[in-house]
C-alpha positions as CSV (number, residue, x, y, z in Angstrom):
1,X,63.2,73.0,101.4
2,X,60.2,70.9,102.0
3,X,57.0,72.0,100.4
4,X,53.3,71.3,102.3
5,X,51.8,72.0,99.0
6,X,49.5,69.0,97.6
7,X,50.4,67.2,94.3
8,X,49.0,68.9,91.5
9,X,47.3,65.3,90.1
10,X,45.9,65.0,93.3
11,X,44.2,68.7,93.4
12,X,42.4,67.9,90.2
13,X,41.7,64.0,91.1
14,X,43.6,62.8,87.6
15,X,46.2,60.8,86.8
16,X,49.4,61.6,86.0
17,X,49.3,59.7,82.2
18,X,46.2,62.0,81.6
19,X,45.3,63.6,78.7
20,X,45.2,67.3,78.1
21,X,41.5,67.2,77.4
22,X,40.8,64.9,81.0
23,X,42.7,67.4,82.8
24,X,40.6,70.5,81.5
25,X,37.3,68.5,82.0
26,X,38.5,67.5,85.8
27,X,39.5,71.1,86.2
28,X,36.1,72.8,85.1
29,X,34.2,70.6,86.8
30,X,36.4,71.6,90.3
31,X,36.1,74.9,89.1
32,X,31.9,75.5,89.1
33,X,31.5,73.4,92.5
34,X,34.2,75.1,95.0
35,X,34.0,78.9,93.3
36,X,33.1,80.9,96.2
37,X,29.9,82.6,94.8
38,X,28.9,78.8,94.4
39,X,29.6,77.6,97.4
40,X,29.6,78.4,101.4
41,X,31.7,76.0,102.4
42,X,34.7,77.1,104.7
43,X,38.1,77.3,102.8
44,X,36.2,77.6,99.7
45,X,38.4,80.1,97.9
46,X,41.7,78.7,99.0
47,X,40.8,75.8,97.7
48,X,39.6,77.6,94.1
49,X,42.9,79.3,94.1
50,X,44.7,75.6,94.5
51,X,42.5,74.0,91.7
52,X,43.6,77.3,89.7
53,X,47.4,77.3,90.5
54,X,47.7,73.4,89.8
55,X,45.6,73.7,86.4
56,X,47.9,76.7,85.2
57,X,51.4,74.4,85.6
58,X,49.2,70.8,84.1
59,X,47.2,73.0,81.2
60,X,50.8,74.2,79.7
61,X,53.0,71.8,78.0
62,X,56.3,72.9,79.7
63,X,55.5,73.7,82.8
64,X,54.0,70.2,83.1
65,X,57.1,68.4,81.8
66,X,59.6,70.3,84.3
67,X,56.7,69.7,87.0
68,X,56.5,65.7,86.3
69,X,60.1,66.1,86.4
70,X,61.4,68.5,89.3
71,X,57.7,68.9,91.5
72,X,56.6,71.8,93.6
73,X,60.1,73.2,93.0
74,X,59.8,73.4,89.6
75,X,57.3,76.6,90.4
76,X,59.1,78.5,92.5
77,X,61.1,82.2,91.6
78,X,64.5,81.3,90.3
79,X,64.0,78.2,89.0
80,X,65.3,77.1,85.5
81,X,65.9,73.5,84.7
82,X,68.6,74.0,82.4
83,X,71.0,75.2,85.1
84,X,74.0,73.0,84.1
85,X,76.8,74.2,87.6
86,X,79.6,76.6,86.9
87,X,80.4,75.2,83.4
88,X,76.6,75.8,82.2
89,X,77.1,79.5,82.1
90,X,77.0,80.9,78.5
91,X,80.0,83.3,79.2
92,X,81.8,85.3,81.8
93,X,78.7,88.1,82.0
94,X,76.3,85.2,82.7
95,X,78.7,84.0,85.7
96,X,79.5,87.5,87.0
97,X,75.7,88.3,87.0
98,X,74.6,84.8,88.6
99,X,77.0,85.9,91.3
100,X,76.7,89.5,92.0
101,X,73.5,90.2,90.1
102,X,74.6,92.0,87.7
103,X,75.9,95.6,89.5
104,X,72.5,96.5,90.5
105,X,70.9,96.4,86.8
106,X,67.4,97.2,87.0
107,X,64.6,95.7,85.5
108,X,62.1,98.0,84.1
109,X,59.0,97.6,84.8
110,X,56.1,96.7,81.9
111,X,54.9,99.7,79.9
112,X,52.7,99.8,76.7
113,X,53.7,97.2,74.1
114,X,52.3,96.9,70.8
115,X,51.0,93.6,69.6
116,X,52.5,91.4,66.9
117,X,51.4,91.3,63.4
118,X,49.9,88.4,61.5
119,X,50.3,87.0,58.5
120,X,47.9,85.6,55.7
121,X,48.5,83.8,52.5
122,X,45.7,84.4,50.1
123,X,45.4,82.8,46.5
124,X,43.3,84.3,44.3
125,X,42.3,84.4,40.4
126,X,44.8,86.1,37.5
127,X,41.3,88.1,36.6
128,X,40.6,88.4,40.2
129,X,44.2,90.1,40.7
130,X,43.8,92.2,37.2
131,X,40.3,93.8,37.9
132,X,39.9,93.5,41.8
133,X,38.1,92.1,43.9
134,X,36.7,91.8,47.7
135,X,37.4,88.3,49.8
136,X,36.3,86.9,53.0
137,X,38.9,85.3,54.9
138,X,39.1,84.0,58.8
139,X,42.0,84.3,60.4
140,X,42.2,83.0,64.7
141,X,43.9,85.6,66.6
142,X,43.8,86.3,71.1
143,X,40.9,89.0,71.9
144,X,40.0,90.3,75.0
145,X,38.3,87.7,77.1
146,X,34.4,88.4,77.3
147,X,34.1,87.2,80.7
148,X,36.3,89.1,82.5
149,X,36.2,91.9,80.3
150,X,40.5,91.4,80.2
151,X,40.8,91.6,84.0
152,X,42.3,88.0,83.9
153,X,40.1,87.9,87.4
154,X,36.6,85.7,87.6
155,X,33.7,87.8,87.4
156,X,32.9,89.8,91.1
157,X,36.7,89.6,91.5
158,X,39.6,92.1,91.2
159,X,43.0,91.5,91.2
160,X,45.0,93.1,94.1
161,X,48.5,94.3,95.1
162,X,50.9,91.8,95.2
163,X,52.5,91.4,98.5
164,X,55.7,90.1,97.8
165,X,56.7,93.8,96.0
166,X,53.8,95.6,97.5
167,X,52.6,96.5,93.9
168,X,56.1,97.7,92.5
169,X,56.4,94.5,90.0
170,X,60.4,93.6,91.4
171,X,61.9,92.7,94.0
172,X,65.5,93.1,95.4
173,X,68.3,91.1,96.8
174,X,71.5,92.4,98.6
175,X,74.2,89.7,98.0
176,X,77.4,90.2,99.5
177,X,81.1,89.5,97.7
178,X,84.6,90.2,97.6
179,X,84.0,93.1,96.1
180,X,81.5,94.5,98.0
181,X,77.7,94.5,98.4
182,X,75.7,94.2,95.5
183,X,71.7,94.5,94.9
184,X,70.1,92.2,92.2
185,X,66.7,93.5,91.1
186,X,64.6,91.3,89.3
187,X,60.9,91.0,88.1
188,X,59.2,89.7,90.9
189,X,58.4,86.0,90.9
190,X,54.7,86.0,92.3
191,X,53.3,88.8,89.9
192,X,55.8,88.2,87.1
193,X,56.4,92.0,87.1
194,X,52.6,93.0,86.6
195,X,52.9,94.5,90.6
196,X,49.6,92.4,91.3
197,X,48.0,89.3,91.7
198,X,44.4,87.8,90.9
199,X,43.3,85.5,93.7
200,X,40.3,84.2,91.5
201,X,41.0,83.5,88.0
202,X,38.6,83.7,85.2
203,X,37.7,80.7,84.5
204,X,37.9,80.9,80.8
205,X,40.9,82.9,79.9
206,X,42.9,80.8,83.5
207,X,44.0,84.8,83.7
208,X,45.3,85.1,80.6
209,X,43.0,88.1,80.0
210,X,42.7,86.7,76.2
211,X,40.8,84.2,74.5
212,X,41.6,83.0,70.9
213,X,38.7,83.3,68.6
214,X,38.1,82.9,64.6
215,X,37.2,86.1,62.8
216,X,36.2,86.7,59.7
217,X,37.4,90.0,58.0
218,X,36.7,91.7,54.2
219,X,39.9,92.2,52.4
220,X,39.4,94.9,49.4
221,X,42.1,93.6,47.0
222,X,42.4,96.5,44.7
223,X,42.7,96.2,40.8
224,X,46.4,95.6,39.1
225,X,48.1,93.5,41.9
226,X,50.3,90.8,41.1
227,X,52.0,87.9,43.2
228,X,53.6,89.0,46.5
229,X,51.6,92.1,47.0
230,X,51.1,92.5,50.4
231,X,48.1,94.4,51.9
232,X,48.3,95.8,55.6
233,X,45.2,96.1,57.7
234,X,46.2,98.1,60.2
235,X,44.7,97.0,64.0
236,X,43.4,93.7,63.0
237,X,46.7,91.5,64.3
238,X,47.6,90.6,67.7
239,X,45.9,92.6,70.6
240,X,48.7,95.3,72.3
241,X,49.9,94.1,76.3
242,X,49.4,96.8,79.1
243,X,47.4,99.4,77.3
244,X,49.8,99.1,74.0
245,X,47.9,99.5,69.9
246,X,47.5,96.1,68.4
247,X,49.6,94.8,65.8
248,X,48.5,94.8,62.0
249,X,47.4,91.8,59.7
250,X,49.3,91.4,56.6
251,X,47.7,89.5,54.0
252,X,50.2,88.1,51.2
253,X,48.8,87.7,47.4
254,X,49.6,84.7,45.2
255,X,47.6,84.6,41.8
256,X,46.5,81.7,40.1
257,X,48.3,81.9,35.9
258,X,45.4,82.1,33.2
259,X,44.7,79.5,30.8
260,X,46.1,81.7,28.0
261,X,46.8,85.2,29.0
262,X,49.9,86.1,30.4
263,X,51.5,89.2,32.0
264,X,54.3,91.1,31.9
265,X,54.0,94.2,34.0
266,X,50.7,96.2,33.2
267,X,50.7,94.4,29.5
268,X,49.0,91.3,28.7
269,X,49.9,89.1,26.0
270,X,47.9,86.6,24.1
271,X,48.2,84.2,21.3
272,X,45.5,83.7,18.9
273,X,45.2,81.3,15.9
274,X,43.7,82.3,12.2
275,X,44.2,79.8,9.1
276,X,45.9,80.1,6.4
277,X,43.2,82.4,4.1
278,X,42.5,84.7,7.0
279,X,46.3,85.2,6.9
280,X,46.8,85.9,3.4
281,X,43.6,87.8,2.4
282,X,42.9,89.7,6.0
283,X,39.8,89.2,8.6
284,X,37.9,90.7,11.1
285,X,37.9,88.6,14.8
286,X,37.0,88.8,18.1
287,X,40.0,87.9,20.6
288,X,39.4,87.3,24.4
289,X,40.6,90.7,26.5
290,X,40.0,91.5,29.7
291,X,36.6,93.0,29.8
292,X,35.4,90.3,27.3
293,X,35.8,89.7,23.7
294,X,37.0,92.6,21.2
295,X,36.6,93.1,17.7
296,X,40.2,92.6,16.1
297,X,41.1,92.9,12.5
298,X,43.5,90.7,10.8
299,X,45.2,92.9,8.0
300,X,46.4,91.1,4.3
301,X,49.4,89.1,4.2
302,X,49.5,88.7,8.2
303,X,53.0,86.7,9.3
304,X,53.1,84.2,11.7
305,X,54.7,86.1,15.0
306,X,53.1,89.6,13.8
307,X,51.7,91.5,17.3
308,X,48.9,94.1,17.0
309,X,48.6,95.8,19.6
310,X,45.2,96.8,21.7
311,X,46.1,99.9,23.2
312,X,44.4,100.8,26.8
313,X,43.6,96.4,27.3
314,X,45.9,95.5,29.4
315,X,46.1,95.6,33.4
316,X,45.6,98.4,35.8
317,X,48.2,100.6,36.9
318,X,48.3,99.7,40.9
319,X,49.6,103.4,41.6
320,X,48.4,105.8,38.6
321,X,46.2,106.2,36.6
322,X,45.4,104.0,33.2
323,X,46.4,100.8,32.2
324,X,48.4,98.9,30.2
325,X,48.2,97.7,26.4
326,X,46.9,93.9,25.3
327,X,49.4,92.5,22.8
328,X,47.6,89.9,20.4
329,X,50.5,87.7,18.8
330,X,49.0,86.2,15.7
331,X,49.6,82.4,15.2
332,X,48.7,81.4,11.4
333,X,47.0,77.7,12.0
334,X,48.4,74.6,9.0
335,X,46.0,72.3,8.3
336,X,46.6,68.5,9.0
337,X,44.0,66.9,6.6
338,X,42.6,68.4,3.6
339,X,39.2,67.3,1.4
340,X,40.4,66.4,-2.1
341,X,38.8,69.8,-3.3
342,X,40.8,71.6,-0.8
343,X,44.1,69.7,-2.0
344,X,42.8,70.8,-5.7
345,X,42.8,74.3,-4.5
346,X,46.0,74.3,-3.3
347,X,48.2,72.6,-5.4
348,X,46.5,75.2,-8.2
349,X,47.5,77.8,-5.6
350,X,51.1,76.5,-5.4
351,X,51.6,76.7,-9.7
352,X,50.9,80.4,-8.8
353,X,53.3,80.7,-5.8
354,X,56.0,78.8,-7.5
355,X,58.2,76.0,-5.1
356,X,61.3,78.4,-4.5
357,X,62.9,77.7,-1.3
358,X,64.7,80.9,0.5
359,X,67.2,80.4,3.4
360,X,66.7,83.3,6.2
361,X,69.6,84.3,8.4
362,X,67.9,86.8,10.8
363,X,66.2,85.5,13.9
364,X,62.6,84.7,13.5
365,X,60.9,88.0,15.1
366,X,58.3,85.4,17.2
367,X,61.3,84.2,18.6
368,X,62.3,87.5,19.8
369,X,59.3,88.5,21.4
370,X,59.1,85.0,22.9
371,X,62.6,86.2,24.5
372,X,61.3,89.5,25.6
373,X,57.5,88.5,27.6
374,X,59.4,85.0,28.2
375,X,56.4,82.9,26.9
């Protein structure tokens, strides 16, 4: 059937090779000289509601591409560009439902539905992770347009019963067949199943009812988490449709490793290097924790590989109480380049020690704990 409707390039005064930027400026500037409280002319708000209608089909991606392909039909109820004939049914439901609407099968009308949930990938510090911290992030999400307050209606406007389903949101079809008479009810194409219709969009949201803003929220990241926590902030994700609670925001944790500790569970393990005297005749140090350096002390005859461990040191439990222990694995240090007093010393030293050499079977015990914390 013939349409009297104008081309949509023609409404706006663009061409059709115009940019998606050309065709909002052309729009808005339509928009603020024929809105009715502007102007007095007569036929002021049909044409409004034809600058609207061909801005919502140009403004969108794919309803541009199927209307540069198919025209005014392309926006009419029932329409799908993908219909392919007979053979471009998916299966024998699809065919029986195309022809005898499916027995009657009701659609039901909108009720509350709860918005989606976001998600945010947050990297933060190994001590950031181990002691907690809070962190400022801005995530873009749809709120509820501030101009029309989420009426989806311009300002001064409401939006009113549709007339095509008299406010029910479907609309029925009787289709006889072979078998009988069938009724297919379907959302109804002028209100897409809302069971109204705003004659004056806002001119912000195009009667969307949202707008996509940036917000910036405070995330409390509590002490002891590790990679892949998640933390849920309940309410801050998508807003809900048709009265529905909005979805939540889930931030997802990936930590940074340290330059020398490392974790394993609630323990932290750290290797620290003393020479060969502080080895053999014992010292007091101080070894980096997590709440700065500690007091450690090296006892006599110290073995490469020996752990002491620092009990109470370690990370925060995420669900209890406490925390876990620091383990200190003791590295002895071999000089490269001695002074000849030094290579005095210890060649007098090795008389003493004697120059014995003893083969060892068992698996060094630095080894081990290497395969245990996987160092």
């Amino acid at each position: 059937m013939a349409t009297s409707k104008r081309d949509y390039y023609d409404v706006l005064g663009v061409g059709r090779s115009a940019s998606s930027d050309e065709i909002k400026k052309a729009y808005r500037q339509l928009a603020r000289r024929h809105h009715p409280d502007v102007t007095k002319e007569a036929g002021a708000e049909t044409r409004f509601k034809e600058i609207n209608e061909a801005y919502e089909v140009l403004s969108d991606e794919k309803k541009r591409a199927a209307y540069d392909r198919f025209g005014h039909a392309s926006t009419e109820g029932g329409f799908s560009p993908d219909f392919k004939g007979f053979g471009g049914f998916g299966n024998f439901t699809d065919i029986f439902e195309e022809f005898f609407g499916g027995f009657g099968t009701r659609t039901a009308r909108r009720g509350p539905r709860r918005g989606a949930d976001l998600r945010y990938d947050l990297t933060i510090e190994f001590m950031e992770a181990a002691l907690g911290v809070e962190k400022e992030i801005e995530i873009a999400r749809h709120e509820t347009c501030t101009r029309c307050n989420g009426s989806g209606a311009e300002p001064g406007t409401t939006p009113v019963r549709c007339t095509t389903c008299n406010g029910t949101g479907e609309v029925r079809r009787v289709q006889q067949s072979i078998l009988g008479s069938f009724v297919n009810v379907t959302a109804c194409p002028t209100c897409r199943g809302e069971g109204e219709t705003t004659p004056i969009v806002c001119i912000e949201c195009r009667g969307s009812k949202y707008m996509r803003v940036a917000r910036k929220i405070t995330v409390k990241i509590p002490a002891g988490v590790d990679g892949g926590t998640q933390i849920r902030l309940a309410g801050e994700g998508e807003p809900g449709e048709y009265g529905g609670p909005p979805g939540n925001l889930y931030v997802i944790l990936d930590v940074k490793p340290h330059l020398y500790f490392r974790r394993k569970d609630a323990d932290v393990v750290v290797e620290v290097a003393v020479n060969i005297t502080q080895a053999a005749l014992g010292d007091k140090v101080k070894v980096p924790t997590l709440d700065g350096e500690e007091p450690l002390e090296i006892p006599p005859g110290t073995q490469p590989g020996k752990v002491i461990r620092l009990r109470g040191k370690g990370i925060p439990h995420l669900r209890r109480q406490g925390r876990g222990d620091q383990l200190v694995v003791i590295q002895v240090s071999i000089p490269t380049s001695l002074t000849n007093e030094q290579k005095k010393l210890f060649n007098e030293l090795s008389k003493t020690l004697g120059r014995e050499v003893i083969a060892q079977n068992e698996k060094g015990f630095f080894d081990k704990l290497k395969n245990m914390f996987s160092l």
